[in-house]
DOMI-879771 format. One record per atom (N, C-alpha, C): residue in one letter; atom name; x, y, z. Coordinates in Angstrom, 3 decimals. Atoms other than C-alpha are relative to their C-alpha. Layout:
DOMI-879771
<pt><resn>A</resn><name>CA</name><c1>X</c1><c2>Y</c2><c3>Z</c3></pt>
...
This chain:
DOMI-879771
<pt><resn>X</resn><name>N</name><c1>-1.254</c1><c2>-0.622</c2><c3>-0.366</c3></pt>
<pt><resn>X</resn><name>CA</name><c1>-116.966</c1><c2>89.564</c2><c3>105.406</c3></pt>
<pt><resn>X</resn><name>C</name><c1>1.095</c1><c2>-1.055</c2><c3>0.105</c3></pt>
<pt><resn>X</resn><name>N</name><c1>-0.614</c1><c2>0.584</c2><c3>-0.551</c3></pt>
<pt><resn>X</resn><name>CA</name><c1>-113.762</c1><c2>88.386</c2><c3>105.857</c3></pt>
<pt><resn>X</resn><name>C</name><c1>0.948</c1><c2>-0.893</c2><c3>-1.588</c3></pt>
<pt><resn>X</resn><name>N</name><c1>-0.405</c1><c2>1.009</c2><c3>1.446</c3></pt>
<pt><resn>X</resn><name>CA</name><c1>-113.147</c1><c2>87.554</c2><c3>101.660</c3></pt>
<pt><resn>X</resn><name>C</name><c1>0.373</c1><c2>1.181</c2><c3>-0.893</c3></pt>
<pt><resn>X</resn><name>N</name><c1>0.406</c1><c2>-1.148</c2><c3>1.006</c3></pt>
<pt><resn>X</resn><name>CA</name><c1>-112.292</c1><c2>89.906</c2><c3>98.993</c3></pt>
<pt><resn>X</resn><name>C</name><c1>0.335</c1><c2>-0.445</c2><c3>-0.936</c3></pt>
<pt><resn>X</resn><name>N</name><c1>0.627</c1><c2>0.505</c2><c3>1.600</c3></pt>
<pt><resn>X</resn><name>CA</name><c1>-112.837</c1><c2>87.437</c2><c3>96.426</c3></pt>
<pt><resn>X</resn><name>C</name><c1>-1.021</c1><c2>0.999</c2><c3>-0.915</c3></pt>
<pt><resn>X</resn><name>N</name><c1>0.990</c1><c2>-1.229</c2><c3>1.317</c3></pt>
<pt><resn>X</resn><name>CA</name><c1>-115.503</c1><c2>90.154</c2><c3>95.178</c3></pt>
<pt><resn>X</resn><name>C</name><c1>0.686</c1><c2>1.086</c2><c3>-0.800</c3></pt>
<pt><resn>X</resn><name>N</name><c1>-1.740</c1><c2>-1.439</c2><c3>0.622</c3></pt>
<pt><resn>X</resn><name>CA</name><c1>-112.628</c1><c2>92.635</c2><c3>94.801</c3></pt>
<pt><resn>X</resn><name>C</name><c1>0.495</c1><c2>-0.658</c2><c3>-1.008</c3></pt>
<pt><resn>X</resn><name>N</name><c1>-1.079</c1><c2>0.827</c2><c3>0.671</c3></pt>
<pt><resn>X</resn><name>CA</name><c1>-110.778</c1><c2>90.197</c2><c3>93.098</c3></pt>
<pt><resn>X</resn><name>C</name><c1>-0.583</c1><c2>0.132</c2><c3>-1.441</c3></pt>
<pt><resn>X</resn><name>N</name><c1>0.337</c1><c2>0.546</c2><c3>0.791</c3></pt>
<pt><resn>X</resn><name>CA</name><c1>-113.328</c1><c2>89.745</c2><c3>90.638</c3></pt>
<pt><resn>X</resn><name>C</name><c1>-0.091</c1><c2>1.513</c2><c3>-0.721</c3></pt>
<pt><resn>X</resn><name>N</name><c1>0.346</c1><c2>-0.792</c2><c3>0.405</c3></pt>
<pt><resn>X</resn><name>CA</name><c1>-114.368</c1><c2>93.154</c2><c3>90.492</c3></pt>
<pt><resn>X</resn><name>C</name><c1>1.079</c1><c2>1.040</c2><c3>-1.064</c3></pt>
<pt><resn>X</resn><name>N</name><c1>-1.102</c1><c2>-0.490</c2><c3>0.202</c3></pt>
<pt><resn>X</resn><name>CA</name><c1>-110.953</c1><c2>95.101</c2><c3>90.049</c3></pt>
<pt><resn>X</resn><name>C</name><c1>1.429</c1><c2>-0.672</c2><c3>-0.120</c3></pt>
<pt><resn>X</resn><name>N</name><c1>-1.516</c1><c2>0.668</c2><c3>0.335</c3></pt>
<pt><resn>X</resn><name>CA</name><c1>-107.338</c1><c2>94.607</c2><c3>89.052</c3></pt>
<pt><resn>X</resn><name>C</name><c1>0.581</c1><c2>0.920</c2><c3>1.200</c3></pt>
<pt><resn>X</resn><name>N</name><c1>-0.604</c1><c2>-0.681</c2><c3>-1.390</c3></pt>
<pt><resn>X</resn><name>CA</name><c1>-106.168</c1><c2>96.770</c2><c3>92.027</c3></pt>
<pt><resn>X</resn><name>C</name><c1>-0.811</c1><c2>0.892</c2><c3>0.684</c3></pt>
<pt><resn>X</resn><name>N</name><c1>0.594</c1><c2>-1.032</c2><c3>-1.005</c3></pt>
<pt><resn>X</resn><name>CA</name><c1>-107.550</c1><c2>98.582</c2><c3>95.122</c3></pt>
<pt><resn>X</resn><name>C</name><c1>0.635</c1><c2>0.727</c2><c3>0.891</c3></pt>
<pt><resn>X</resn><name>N</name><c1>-0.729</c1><c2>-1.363</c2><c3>-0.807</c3></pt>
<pt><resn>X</resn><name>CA</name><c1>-106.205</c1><c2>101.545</c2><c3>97.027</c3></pt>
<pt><resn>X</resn><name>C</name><c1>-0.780</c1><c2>0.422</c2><c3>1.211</c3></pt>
<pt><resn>X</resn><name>N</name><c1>0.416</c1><c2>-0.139</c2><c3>-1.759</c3></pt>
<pt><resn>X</resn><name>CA</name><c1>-106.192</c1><c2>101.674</c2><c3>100.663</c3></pt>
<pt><resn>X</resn><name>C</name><c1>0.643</c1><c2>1.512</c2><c3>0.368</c3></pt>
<pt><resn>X</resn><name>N</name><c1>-0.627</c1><c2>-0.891</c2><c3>-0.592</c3></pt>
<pt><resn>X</resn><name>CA</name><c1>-105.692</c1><c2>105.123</c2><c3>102.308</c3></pt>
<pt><resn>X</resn><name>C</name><c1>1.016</c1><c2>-0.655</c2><c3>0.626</c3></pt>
<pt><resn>X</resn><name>N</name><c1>-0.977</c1><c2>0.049</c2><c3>-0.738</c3></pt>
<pt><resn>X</resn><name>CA</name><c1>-102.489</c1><c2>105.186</c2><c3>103.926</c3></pt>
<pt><resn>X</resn><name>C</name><c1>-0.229</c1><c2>0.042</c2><c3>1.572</c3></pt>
<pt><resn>X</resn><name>N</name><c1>0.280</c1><c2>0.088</c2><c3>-1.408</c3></pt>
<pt><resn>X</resn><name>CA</name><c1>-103.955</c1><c2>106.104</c2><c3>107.520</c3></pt>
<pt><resn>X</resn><name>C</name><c1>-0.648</c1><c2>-1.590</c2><c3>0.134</c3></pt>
<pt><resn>X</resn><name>N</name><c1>0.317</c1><c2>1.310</c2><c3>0.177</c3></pt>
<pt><resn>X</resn><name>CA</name><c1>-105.862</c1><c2>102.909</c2><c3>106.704</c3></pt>
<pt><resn>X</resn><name>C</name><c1>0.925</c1><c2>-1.296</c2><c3>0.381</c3></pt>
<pt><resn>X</resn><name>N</name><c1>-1.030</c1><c2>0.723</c2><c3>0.091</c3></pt>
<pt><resn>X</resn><name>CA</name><c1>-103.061</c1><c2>101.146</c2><c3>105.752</c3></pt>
<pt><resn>X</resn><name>C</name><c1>0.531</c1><c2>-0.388</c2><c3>1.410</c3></pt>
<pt><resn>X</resn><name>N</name><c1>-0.364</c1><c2>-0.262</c2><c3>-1.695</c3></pt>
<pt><resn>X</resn><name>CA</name><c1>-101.738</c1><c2>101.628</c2><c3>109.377</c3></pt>
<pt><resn>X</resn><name>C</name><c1>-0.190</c1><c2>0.061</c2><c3>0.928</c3></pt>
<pt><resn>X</resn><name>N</name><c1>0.426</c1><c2>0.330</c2><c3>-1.379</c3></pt>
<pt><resn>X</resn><name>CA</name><c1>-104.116</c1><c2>101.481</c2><c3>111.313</c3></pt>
<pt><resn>X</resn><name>C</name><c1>-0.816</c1><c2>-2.217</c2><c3>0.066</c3></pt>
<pt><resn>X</resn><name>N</name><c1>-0.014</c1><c2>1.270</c2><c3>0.352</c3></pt>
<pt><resn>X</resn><name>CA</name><c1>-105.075</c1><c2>97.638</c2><c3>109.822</c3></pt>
<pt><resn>X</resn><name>C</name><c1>1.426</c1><c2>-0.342</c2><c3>0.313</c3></pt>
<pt><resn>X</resn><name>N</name><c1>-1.793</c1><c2>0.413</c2><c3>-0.097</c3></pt>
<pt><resn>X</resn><name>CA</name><c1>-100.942</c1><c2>97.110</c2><c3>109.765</c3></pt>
<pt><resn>X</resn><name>C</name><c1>-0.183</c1><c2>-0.009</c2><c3>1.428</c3></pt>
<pt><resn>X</resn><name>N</name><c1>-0.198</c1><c2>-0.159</c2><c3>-1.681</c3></pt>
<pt><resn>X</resn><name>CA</name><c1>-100.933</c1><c2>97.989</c2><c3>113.712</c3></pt>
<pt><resn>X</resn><name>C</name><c1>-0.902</c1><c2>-1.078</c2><c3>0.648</c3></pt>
<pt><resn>X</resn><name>N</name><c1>1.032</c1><c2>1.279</c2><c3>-0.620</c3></pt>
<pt><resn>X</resn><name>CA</name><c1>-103.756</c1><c2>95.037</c2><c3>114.106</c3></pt>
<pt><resn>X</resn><name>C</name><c1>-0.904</c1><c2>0.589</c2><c3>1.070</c3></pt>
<pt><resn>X</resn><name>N</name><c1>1.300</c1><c2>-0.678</c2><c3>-0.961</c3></pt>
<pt><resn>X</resn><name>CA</name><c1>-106.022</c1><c2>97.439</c2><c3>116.463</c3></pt>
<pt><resn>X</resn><name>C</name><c1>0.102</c1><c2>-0.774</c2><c3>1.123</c3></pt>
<pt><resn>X</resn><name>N</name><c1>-0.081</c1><c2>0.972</c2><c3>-1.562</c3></pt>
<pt><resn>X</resn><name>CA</name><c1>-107.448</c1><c2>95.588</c2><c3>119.302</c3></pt>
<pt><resn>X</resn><name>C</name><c1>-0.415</c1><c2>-1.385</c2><c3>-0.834</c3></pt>
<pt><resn>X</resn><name>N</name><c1>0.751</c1><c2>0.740</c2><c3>-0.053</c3></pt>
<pt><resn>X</resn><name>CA</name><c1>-109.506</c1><c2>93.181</c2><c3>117.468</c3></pt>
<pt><resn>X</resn><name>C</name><c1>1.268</c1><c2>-1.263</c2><c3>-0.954</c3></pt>
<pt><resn>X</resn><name>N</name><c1>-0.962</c1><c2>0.888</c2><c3>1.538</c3></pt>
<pt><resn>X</resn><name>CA</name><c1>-106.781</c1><c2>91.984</c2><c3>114.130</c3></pt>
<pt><resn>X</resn><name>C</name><c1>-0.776</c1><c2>0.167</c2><c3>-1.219</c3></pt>
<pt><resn>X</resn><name>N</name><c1>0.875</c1><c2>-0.109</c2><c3>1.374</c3></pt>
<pt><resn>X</resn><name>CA</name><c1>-109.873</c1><c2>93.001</c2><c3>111.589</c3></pt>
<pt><resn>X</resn><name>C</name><c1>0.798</c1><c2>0.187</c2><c3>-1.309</c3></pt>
<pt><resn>X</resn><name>N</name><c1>-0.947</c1><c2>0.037</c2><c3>1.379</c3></pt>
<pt><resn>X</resn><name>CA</name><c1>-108.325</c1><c2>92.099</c2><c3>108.104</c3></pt>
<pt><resn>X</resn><name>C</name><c1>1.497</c1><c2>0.140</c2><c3>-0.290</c3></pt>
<pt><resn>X</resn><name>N</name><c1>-1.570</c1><c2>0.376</c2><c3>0.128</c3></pt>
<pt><resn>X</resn><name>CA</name><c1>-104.959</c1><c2>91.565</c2><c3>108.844</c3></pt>
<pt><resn>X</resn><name>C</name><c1>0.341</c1><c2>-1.060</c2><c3>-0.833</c3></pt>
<pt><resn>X</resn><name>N</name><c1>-0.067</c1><c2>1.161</c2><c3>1.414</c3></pt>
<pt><resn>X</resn><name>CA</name><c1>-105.219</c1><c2>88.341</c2><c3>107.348</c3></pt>
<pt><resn>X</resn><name>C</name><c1>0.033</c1><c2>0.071</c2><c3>-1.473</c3></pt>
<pt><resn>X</resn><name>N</name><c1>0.436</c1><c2>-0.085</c2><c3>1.357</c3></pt>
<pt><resn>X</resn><name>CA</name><c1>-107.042</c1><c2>89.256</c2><c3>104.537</c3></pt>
<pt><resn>X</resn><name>C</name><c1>0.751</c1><c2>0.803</c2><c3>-1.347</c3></pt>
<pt><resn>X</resn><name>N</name><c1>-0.607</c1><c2>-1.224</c2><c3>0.213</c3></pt>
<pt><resn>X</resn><name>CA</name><c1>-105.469</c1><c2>92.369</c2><c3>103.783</c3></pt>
<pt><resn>X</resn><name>C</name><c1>1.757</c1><c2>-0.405</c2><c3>-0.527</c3></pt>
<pt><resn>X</resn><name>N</name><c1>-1.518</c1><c2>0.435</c2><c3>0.223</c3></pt>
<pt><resn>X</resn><name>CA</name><c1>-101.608</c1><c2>90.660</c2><c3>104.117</c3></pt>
<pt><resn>X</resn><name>C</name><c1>-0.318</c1><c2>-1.102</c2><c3>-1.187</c3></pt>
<pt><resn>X</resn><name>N</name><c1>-0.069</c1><c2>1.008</c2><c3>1.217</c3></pt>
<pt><resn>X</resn><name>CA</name><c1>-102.780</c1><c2>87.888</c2><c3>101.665</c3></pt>
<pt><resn>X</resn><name>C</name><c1>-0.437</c1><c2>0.513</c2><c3>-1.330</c3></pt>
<pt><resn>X</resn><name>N</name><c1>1.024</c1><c2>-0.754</c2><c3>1.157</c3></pt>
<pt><resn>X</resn><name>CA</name><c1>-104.636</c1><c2>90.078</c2><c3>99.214</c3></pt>
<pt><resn>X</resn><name>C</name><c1>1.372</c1><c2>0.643</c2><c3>-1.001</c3></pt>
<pt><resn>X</resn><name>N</name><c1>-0.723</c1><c2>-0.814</c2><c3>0.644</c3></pt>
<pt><resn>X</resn><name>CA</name><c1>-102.356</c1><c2>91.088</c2><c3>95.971</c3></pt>
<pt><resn>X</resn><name>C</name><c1>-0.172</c1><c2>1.146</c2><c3>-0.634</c3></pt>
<pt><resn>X</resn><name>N</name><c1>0.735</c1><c2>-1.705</c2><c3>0.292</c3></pt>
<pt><resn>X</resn><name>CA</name><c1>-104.260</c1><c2>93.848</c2><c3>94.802</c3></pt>
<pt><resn>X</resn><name>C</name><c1>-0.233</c1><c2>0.987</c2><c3>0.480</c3></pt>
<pt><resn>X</resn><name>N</name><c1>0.022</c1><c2>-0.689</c2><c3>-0.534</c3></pt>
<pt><resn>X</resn><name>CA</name><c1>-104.384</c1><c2>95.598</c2><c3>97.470</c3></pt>
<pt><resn>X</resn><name>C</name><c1>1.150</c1><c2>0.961</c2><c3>0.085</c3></pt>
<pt><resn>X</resn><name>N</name><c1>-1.042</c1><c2>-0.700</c2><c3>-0.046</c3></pt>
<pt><resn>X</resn><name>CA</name><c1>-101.966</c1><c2>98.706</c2><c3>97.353</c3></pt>
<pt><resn>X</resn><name>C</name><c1>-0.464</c1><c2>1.635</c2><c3>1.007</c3></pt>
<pt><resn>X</resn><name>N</name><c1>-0.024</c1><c2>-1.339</c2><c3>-0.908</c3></pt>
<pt><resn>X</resn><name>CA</name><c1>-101.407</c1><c2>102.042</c2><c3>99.370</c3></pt>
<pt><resn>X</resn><name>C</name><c1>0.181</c1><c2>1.227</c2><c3>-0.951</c3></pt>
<pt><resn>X</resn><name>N</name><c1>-0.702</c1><c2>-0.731</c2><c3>0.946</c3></pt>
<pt><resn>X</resn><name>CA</name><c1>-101.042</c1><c2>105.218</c2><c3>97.538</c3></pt>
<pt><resn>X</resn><name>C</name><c1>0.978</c1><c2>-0.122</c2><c3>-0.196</c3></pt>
<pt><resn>X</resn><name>N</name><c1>-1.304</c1><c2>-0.194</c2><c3>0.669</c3></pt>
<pt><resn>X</resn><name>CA</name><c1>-98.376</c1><c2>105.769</c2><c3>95.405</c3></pt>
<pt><resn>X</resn><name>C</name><c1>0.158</c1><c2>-1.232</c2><c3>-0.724</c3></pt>
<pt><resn>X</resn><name>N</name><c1>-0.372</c1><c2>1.471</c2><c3>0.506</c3></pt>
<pt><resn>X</resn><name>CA</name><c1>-98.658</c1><c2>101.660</c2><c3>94.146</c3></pt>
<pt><resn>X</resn><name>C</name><c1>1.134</c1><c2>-0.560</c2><c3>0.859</c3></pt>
<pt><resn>X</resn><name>N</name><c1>-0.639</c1><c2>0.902</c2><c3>-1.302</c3></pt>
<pt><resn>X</resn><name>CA</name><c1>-96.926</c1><c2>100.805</c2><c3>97.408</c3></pt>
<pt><resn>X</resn><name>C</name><c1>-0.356</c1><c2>-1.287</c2><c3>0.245</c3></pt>
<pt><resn>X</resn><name>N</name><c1>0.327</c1><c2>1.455</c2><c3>-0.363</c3></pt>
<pt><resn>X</resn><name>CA</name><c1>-97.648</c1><c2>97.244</c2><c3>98.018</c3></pt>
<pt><resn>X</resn><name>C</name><c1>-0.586</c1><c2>0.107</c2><c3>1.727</c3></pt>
<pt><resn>X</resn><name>N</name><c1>0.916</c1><c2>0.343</c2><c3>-1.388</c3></pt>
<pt><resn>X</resn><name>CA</name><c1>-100.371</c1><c2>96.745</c2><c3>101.359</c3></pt>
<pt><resn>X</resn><name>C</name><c1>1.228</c1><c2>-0.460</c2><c3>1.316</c3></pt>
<pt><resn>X</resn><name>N</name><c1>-0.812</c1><c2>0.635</c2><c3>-1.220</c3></pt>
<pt><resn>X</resn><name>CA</name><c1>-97.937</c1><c2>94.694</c2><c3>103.369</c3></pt>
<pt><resn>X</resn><name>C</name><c1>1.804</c1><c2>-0.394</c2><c3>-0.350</c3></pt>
């Protein structure tokens, strides 16, 4: 955990639900994949919204 170098390799873009999106964006209690998630370019929200 904690890499999504596998993503990277696997796909050219990945699609995060939007509730997702937001509840990672809001940092929870813990911060799980905030990091990852804000550095990640492939990552998008519906619609090809950009993650962060």
């Amino acid at each position: 955990m904690g890499s999504l170098n596998i993503l990277r390799s696997l796909y050219d873009r990945v699609l995060v639900p939007f509730e997702v999106c937001q509840e990672i964006r809001s940092g929870g209690t813990t911060g799980f994949a905030v990091a990852e998630l804000k550095a990640a370019k492939m990552v998008n929200a519906p619609g090809n919204i950009p993650f962060w």
